[in-house]
C-alpha positions in Angstrom: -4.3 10.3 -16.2 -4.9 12.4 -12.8 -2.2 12.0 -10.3 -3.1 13.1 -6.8 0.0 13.9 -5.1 -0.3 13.5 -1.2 2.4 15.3 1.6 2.5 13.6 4.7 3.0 15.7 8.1 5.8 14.7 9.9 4.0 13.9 13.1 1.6 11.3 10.6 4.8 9.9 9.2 6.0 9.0 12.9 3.0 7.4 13.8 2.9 5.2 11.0 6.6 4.3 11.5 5.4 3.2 14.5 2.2 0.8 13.1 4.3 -0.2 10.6 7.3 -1.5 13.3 4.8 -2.8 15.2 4.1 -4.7 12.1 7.2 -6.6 11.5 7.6 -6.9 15.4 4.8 -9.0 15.0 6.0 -10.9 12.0 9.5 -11.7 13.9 7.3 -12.9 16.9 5.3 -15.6 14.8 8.8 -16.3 13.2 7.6 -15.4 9.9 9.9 -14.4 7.1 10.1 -11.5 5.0 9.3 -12.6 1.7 11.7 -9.6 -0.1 14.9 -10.4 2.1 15.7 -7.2 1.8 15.0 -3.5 3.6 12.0 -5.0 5.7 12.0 -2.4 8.3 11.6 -0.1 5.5 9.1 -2.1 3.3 7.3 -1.8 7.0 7.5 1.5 7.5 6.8 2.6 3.6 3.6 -0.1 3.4 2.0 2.0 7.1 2.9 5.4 5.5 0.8 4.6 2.2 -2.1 2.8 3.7 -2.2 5.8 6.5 -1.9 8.5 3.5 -4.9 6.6 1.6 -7.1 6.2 4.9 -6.5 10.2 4.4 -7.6 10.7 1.0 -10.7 7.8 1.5 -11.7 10.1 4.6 -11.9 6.8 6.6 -10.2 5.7 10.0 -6.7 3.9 9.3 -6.8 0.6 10.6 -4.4 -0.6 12.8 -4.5 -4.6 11.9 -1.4 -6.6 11.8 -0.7 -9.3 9.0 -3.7 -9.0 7.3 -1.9 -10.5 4.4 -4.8 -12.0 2.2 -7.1 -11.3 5.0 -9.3 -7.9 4.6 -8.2 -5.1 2.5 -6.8 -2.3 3.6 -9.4 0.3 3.4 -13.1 0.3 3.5 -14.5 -0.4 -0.3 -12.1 -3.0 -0.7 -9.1 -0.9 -1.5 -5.8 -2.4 -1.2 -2.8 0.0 -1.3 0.3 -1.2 -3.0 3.2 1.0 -2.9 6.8 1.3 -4.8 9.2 3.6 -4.9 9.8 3.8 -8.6 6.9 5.8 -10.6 8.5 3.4 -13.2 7.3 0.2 -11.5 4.1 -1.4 -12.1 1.4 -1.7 -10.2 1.5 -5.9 -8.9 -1.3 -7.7 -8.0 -1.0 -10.7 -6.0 -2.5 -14.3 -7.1 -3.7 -14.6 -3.6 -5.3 -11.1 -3.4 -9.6 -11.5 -3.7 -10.7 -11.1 -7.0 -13.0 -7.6 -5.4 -10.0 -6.1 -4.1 -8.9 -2.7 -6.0 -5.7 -2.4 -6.0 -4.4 1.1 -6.0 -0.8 2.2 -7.2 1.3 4.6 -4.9 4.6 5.9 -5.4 7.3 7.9 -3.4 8.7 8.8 -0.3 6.3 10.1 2.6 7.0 13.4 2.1 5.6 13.5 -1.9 3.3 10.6 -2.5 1.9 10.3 -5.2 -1.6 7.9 -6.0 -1.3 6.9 -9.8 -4.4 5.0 -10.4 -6.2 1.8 -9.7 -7.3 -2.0 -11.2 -9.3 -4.8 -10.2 -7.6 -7.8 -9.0 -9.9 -10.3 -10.4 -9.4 -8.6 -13.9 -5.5 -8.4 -13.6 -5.5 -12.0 -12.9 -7.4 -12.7 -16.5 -4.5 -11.2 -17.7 -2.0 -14.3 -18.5 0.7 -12.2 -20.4 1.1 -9.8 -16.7 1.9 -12.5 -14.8 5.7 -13.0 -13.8 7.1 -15.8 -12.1 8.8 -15.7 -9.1 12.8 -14.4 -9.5 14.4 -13.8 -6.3 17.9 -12.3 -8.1 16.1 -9.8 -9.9 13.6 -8.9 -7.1 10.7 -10.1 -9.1 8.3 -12.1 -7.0 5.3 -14.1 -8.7 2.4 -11.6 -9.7 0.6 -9.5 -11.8 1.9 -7.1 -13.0 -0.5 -4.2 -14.1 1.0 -1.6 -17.1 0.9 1.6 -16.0 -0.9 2.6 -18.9 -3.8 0.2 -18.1 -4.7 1.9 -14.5 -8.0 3.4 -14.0 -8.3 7.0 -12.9 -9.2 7.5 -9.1 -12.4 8.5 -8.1 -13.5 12.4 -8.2 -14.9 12.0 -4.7 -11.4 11.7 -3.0 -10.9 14.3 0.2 -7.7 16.0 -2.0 -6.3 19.0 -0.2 -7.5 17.7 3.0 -6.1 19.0 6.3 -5.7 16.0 8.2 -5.4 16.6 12.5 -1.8 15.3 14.4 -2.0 12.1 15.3 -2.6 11.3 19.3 0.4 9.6 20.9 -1.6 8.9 23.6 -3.4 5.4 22.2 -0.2 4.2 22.1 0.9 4.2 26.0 -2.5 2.3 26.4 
């Protein structure tokens, strides 16, 4: 399988801490919960830097929604990002995700991503012997849970290698 392995700049990696806080600033507003419990500033911060990375590779503008949580997808094309930080992990797909959404697998820190593969959500959830319930203790929450081995390969067209400008602060004093 192709890996495309993706190195965010530093000045990317602030900005999308920033989306990303702004994010769960949001969420605390509504008085919504973190579903996980646990680390939610990072699970934040690491969701913004992979969805920003992917905008990257897709060669399409980042978008700067908050809680779209089974809303739109992420990106154009109906690409959903779905990071870990484990390359062991496998790539979940939620019961509540559309059935056109592809769901694409990213691992790592910011500074060495790395974009494993993709799979269909509506074809994952034809898949009774992926699903998992719901364990809290073991940090297992109810889904889909796609083999590594069953991802399909990204496509050919992706911008690798691309040099992607700074960020502009100045949207955000706006």
């Amino acid at each position: 399988m192709r890996y495309i392995n993706y190195r965010m700049s530093r000045e990317w990696e602030r900005w999308a801490g920033y989306l990303g806080i702004d994010r769960l600033i949001e969420n605390r507003r509504k008085g919504l919960q973190d579903r996980a419990g646990f680390d939610s500033e990072v699970s934040h911060y690491l969701g913004a830097c992979y969805e920003v990375a992917g905008a990257h590779l897709w060669n399409v503008c980042v978008s700067y929604l908050i809680n779209t949580l089974w809303g739109e997808a992420d990106l154009p094309g109906n690409w959903e990002i779905r990071g870990t930080q484990s390359d062991r992990w496998p790539l979940k797909v939620r019961p509540t995700d559309k059935d056109h959404f592809k769901c694409v697998r990213v691992t790592g820190p910011p500074s060495n991503m790395r974009f494993h593969g993709w799979y269909s959500a509506g074809e994952a959830k034809k898949r009774p012997e992926w699903f998992q319930e719901e364990n809290k203790s073991k940090r297992v929450f109810g889904g889909f849970y796609v083999p590594n081995t069953e991802l399909l390969p990204l496509p050919d067209d992706l911008a690798v290698g691309c040099v992607v400008p700074p960020p502009d602060f100045t949207m955000l004093l706006k």
